[in-house]
C-alpha positions in Angstrom: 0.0 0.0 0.0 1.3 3.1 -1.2 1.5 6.2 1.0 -1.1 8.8 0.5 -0.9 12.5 1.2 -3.3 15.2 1.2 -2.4 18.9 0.0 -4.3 20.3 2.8 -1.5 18.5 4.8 1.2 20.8 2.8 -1.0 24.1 1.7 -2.3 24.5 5.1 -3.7 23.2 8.8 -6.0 26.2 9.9 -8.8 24.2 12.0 -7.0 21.0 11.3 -7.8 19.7 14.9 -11.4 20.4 14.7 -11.4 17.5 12.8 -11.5 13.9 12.8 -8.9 12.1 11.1 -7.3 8.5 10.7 -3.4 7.6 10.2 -2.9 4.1 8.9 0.7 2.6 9.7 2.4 -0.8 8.1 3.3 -2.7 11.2 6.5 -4.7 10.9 7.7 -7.1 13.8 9.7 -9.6 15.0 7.1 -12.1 17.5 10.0 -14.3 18.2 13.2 -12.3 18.6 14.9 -15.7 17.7 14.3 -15.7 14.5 14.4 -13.5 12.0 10.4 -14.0 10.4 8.9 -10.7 10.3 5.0 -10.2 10.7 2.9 -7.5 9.0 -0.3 -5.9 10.3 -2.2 -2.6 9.4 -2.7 -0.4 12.7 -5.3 2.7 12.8 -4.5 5.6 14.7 -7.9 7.3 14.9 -7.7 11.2 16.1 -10.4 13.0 17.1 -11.1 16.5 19.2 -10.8 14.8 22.4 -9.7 11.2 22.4 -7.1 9.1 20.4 -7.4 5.5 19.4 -4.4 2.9 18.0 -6.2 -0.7 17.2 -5.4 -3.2 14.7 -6.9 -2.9 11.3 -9.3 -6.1 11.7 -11.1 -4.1 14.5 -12.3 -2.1 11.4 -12.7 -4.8 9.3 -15.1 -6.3 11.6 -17.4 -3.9 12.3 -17.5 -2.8 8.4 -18.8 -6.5 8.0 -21.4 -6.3 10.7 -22.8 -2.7 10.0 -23.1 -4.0 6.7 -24.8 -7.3 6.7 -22.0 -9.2 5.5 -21.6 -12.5 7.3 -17.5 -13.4 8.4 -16.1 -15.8 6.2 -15.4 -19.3 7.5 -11.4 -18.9 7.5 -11.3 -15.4 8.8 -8.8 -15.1 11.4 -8.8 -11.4 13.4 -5.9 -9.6 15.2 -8.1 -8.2 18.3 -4.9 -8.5 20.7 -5.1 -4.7 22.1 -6.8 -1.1 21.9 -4.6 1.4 23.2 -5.9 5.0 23.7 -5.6 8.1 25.7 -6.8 12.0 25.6 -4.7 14.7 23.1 -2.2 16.2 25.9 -2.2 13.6 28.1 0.8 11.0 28.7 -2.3 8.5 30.6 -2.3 5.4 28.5 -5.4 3.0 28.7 -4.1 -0.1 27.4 -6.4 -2.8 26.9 -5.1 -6.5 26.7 -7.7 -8.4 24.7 -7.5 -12.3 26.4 -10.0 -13.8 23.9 -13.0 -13.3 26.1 -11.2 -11.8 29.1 -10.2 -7.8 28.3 -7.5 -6.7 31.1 -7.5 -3.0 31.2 -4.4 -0.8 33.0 -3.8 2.9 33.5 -0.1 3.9 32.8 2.2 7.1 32.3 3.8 6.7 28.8 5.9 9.8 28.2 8.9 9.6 26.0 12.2 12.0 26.6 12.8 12.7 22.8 16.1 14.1 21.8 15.9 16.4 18.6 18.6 16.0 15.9 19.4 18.2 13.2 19.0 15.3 10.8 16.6 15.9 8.2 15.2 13.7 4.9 12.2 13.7 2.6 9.8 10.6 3.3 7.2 10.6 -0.2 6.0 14.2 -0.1 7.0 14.8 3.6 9.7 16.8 5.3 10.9 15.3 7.9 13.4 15.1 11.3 14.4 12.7 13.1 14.3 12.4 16.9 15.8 9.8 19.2 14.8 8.1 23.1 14.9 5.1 25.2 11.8 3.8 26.4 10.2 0.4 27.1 13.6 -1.1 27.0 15.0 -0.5 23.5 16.3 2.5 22.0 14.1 4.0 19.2 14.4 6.4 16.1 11.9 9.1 15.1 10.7 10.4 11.9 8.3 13.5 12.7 6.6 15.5 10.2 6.0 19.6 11.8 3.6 19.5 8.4 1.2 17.1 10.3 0.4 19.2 13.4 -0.5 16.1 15.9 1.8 15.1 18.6 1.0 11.5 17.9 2.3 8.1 16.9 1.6 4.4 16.3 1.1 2.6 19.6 1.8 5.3 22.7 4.0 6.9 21.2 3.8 10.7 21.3 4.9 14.2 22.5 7.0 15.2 19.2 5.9 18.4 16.9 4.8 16.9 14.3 3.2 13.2 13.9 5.8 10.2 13.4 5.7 9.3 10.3 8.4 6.2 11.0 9.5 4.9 13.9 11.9 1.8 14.5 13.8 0.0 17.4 18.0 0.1 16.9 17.3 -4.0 16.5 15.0 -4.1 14.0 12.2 -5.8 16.0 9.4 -3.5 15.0 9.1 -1.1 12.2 5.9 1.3 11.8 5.3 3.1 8.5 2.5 6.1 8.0 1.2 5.0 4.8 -2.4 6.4 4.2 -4.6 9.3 6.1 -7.9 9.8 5.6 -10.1 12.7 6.9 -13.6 11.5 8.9 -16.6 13.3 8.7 -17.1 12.7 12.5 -15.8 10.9 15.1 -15.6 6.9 14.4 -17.8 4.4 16.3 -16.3 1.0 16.4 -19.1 -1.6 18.6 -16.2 -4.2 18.9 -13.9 -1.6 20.5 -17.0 -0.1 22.6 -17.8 -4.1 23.6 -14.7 -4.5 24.4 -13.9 -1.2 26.8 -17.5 -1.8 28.1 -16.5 -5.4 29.8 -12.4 -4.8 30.6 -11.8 -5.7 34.7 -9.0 -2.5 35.4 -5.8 -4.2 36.7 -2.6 -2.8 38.2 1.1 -4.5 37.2 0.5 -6.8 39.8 -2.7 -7.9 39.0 -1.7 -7.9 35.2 1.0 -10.2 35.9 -1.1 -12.6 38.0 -3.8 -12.8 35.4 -1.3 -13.7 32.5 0.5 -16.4 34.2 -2.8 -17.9 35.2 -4.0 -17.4 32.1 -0.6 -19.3 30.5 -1.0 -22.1 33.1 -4.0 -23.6 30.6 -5.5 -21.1 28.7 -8.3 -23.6 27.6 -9.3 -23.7 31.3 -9.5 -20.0 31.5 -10.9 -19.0 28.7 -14.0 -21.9 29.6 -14.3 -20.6 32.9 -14.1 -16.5 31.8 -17.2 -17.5 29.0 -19.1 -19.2 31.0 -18.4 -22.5 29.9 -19.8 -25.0 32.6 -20.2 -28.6 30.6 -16.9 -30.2 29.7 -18.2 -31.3 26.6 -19.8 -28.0 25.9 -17.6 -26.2 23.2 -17.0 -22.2 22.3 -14.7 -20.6 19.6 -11.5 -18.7 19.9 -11.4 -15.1 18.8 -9.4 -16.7 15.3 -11.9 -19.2 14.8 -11.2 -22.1 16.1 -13.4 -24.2 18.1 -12.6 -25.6 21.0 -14.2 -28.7 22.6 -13.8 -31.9 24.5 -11.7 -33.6 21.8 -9.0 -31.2 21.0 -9.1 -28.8 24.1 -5.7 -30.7 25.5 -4.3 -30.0 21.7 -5.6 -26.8 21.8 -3.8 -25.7 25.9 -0.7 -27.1 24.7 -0.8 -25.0 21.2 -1.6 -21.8 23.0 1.1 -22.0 26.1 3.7 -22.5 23.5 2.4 -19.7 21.1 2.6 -17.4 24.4 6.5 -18.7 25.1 7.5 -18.3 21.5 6.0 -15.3 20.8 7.3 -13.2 23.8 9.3 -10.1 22.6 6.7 -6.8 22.6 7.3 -3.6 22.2 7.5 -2.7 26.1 10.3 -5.1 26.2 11.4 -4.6 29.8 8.2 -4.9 31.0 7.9 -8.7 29.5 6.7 -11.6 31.1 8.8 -14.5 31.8 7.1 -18.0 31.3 8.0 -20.9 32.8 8.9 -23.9 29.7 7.5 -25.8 32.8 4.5 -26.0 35.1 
């Protein structure tokens, strides 16, 4: 997907923030910082008067489907693993840690102590200069456009002139890309993202902690017992699809604990869990 620009962007930003608009990044990262297999994902950052959103892309595609009519097809698999969002000039984070049924929801500061550099390049149409900090355990590289008057970024990242435009870690693990904007006629309503706010259990780092080792002890188990499940033989579907029931469930535990060991390396990486290989 090619990058694209508006003019108002270049020609001029009088009552630009009186507006709602929508930054789409490429998401590059490594889950496993073993290897060197790279995943790709589409991110919104949504930006209204008030409030500011950063989802994956399938939030959108799913409520597009619904508000339409349009039944999910039998294969579709969704990326519903987070919402992150907080109010313009605040460094407050809500972060909300999607479990499959089970949405954790914590409060954090997230401000970043940039470093400006003279440095300055042409991304597409964009001027741009970079800025440099160290946060969540890696060290990170800025691309800022003063031509895009939001103090934003992909995930939480913020408090530059200008929105990032890029932004990647000095290892390579995760690589975000602006590459299309859109201008909204009014503030976007996502229902998954409202359902999903609407039933999140607020947790401090202690209680985060707890919950996601629990969880990792047999997800299957969990997962029954946060939907309501009460019959053994009784079975329920995963956010991806799959369904889950007396015959495979052991299959099923074993595939998820290891998915949660292997793919351990987030952006916060000093704030990482550490699984045990054995229970």
């Amino acid at each position: 997907m090619k990058i694209i620009l508006i003019s108002i962007w270049i020609t001029g930003c009088l009552g630009i923030k009186a507006q709602s608009h929508r930054f789409i990044y490429d998401v590059q990262y490594r889950k496993d910082s073993t290897q060197n297999l790279m995943t790709k994902e589409n991110y919104h950052l949504d930006i209204d008067q008030k409030e500011v959103k950063y989802y994956p892309r399938d939030f959108y595609v799913g409520d597009s489907l619904i508000t339409n009519n349009i039944p999910f097809g039998k294969d579709m698999q969704f990326n519903t693993s987070g919402i992150i969002s907080h109010q313009q000039g605040s460094s407050t984070y809500n972060d909300y840690d999607v479990l499959e049924s089970v949405v954790l929801k914590r409060v954090a500061n997230a401000a970043q102590n940039w470093k400006l550099t003279g440095e300055k390049k042409q991304i597409k149409e964009l001027s741009v200069q970079k800025a440099v900090t160290s946060w969540g355990g890696r060290n990170w590289i800025a691309w800022f456009s003063p031509e895009i008057p939001f103090q934003e970024g992909p995930y939480k990242f913020h408090g530059l002139p200008g929105l990032i435009v890029e932004l990647y870690d000095d290892k390579n693990d995760y690589h975000f890309e602006l590459v299309k904007n859109q201008k909204l006629s009014k503030p976007y309503v996502n229902q998954f993202i409202q359902y999903m706010e609407s039933r999140s259990v607020m947790v401090n780092d202690e209680k985060y902690k707890e919950a996601k080792l629990k969880y990792y002890a047999s997800p299957v188990n969990y997962l029954r017992n946060s939907a309501g499940v009460t019959r053994s033989n009784e079975e329920y579907y995963l956010n991806d699809g799959t369904l889950v029931g007396e015959n495979n469930s052991r299959e099923i535990n074993e595939r998820l604990r290891e998915s949660i060991r292997k793919y351990n390396n987030p952006i916060e990486i000093d704030t990482a869990i550490r699984y045990p290989s054995e229970l």
